[in-house]
N, C-alpha and C positions, 0 to 999 in steps of 0.2 A: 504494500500500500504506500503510494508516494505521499501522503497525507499526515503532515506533523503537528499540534496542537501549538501554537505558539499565544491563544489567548487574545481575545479581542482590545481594543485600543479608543482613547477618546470618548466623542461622546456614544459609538456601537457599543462599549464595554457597558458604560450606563444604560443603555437599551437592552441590554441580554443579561443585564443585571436586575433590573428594575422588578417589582413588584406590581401584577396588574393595576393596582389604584394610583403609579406612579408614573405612570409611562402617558404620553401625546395619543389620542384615540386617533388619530392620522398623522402618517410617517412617512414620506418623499425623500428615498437614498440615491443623490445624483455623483455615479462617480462617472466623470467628466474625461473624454479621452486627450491625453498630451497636456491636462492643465499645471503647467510648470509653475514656475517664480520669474520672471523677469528682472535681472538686475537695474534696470533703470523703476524703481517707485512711481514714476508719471506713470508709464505705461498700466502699473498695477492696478494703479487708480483711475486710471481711465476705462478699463475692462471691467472694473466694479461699479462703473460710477451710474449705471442706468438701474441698477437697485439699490441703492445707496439713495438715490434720489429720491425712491418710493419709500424711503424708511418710515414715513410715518403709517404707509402699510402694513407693518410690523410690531410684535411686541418687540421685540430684540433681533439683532444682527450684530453678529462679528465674524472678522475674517482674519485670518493668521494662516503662515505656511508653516508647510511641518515636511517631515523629511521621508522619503521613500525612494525605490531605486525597485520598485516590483515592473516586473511585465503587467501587461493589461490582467489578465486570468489570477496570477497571484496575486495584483491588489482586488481582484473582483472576493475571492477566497478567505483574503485577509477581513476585509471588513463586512464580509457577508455570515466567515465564519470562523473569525481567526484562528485560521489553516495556516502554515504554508504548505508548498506542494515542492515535491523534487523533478515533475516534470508537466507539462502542459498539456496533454492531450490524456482527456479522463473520461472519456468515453466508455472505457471498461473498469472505471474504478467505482465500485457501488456499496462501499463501506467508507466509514470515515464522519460522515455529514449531518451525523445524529445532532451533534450540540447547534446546529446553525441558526442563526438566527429567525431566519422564516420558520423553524419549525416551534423555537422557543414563543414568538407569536402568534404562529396556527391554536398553540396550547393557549394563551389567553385569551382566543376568540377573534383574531384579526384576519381578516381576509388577505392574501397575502400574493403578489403578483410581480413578475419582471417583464421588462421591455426592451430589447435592442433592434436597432434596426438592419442587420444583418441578417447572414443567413444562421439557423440553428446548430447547422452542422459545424460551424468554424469553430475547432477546440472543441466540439462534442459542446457545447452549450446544450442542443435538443435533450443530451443524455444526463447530466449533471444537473443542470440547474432542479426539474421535478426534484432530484435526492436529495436537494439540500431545505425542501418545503415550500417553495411554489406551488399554491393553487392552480394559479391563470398564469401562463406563459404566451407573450408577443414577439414572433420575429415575422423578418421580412415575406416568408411566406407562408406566415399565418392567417392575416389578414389582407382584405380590400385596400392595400398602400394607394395613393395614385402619384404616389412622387419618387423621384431617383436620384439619389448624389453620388457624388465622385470621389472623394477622396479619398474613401473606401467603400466600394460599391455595399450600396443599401438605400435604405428610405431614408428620405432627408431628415435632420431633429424637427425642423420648423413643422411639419405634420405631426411627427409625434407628439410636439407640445401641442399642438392645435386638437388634434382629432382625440389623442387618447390624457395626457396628463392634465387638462384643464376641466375634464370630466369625472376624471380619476375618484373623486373624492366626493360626489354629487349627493351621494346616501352616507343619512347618518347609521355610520356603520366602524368599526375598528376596523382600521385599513393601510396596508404595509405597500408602499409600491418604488420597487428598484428599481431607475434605469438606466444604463449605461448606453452614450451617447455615442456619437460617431464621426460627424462631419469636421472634427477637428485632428481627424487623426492624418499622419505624415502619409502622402505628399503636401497636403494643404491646397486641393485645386480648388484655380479662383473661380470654376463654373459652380461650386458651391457658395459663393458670397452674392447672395440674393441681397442683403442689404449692405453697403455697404458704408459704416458707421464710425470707422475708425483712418484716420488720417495718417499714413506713417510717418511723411514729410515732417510732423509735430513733432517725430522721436528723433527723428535723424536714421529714421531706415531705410534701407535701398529697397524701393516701389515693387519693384520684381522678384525680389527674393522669400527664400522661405520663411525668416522671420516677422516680416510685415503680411504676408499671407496668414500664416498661424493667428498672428494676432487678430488681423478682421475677421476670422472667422470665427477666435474667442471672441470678441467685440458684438458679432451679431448675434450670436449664442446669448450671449448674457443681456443685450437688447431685447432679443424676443421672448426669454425667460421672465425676465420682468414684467411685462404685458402681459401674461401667465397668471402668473402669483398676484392679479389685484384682481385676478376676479370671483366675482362672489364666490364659488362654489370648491375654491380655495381657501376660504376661513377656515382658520385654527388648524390646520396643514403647518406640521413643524419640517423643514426643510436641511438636509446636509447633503452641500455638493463637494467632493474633492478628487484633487486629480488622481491618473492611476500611475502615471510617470512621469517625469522630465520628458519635454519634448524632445521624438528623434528628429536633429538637425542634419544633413548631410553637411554641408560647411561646416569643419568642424572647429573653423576660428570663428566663424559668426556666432556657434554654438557656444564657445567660451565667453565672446565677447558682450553676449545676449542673456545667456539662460543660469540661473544655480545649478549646482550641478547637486543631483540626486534630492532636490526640492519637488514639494509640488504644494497648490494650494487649497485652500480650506475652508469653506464660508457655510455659519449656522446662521441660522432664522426660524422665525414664527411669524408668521401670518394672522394677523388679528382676525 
């Protein structure tokens, strides 16, 4: 069994901790793909700055980085069930998964759900996630998608925030929903930046390159996310997005000159 208990972290550890009368009756785990640290601070605060703006949306919001160096599947693992794994394709592996936290919330009555817009099969997703306690599972061809992105072939986030997480939460019901995004993942193609929101020329980044790519597409991520989370049927929806890696930069000086290395970042909230 490639499967090592290393113990849940942050606020997951208070969630698989908690005692049912303690815990958010609505639960929103967005791990974010490629959300790194930026050594320039403008930049951080310009990718936060369109729900930062909504704060008054909120009971509470904070953001801090914190440190990780996981593959996407081991941070997916880590904070789902603090696992780690000695190898990535777990398709045959169907022990292990008992402590995870979908299944610690299926026991206090939460309905409990994942969403990528991928396919299922990549890394055996189809076979693992049900073991780890998933009720309801969404991938790419599960559902009626009617949209397609590029930077890693799937359905774009802006649908899935649109059609499924803004509805998420509609019924007053105890309700757990994970999902791991995608249009930010390397290469960063610009035919994914449907909006374009963020100006690189302000940082001092080169227009064409991968680092000013990445970030518009973080930029419109957190744009349309915000437009998300004010609407009604979002109330009292407690929120944790964090990355699952440092972004991969091919340039591997713009990557020094850009990114921390083996950072990624972190932002909690509550939705009044």
């Amino acid at each position: 069994n490639p499967l090592v208990p290393e113990g849940f972290k942050g606020e997951v550890a208070q969630w698989a901790q908690a005692n049912p009368g303690q815990l958010n009756r609505k639960i929103l785990l967005i791990i974010v793909e490629s959300w790194g640290v930026m050594k320039d601070e403008r930049i951080q605060a310009a990718l936060l700055e369109p729900l930062l703006a909504k704060r008054v949306y909120f009971d509470w919001i904070k953001a801090e980085p914190v440190s990780s160096d996981d593959a996407t599947v081991a941070a997916e693992l880590s904070k789902l069930c603090g696992l780690k794994t000695r190898y990535l394709n777990l398709e045959a592996v169907t022990e292990g998964f008992e402590a995870c936290l979908p299944w610690r919330l299926k026991q206090m009555g939460y309905k409990t759900t994942a969403i990528h817009g991928a396919e299922g099969a990549m890394y055996g997703r189809t076979h693992w996630y049900p073991r780890t306690g998933f009720d309801e599972i969404h991938f790419k061809e599960t559902d009626s998608w009617k949209t397609h992105c590029y930077s890693f072939p799937g359905v774009c986030d802006s649908e899935i925030m649109e059609k499924y997480i803004s509805r998420a939460f509609l019924e007053d019901e105890k309700r757990f929903v994970y999902w791991l995004t995608l249009n930010t993942h390397t290469l960063y193609d610009r035919r994914d930046i449907q909006q374009d929101v963020f100006n690189c020329q302000d940082f001092q980044l080169e227009e064409a390159g991968e680092v000013c790519r990445m970030n518009k597409l973080h930029a419109q991520f957190f744009h349309q996310l915000a437009e998300v989370l004010t609407h009604p049927a979002m109330s009292g929806v407690e929120v944790l997005l964090v990355g699952d890696h440092a972004p991969p930069i091919l340039d591997r000086n713009d990557y020094k000159k850009h990114v921390e290395d083996g950072m990624v970042s972190k932002l909690h909230l509550r939705v009044k």
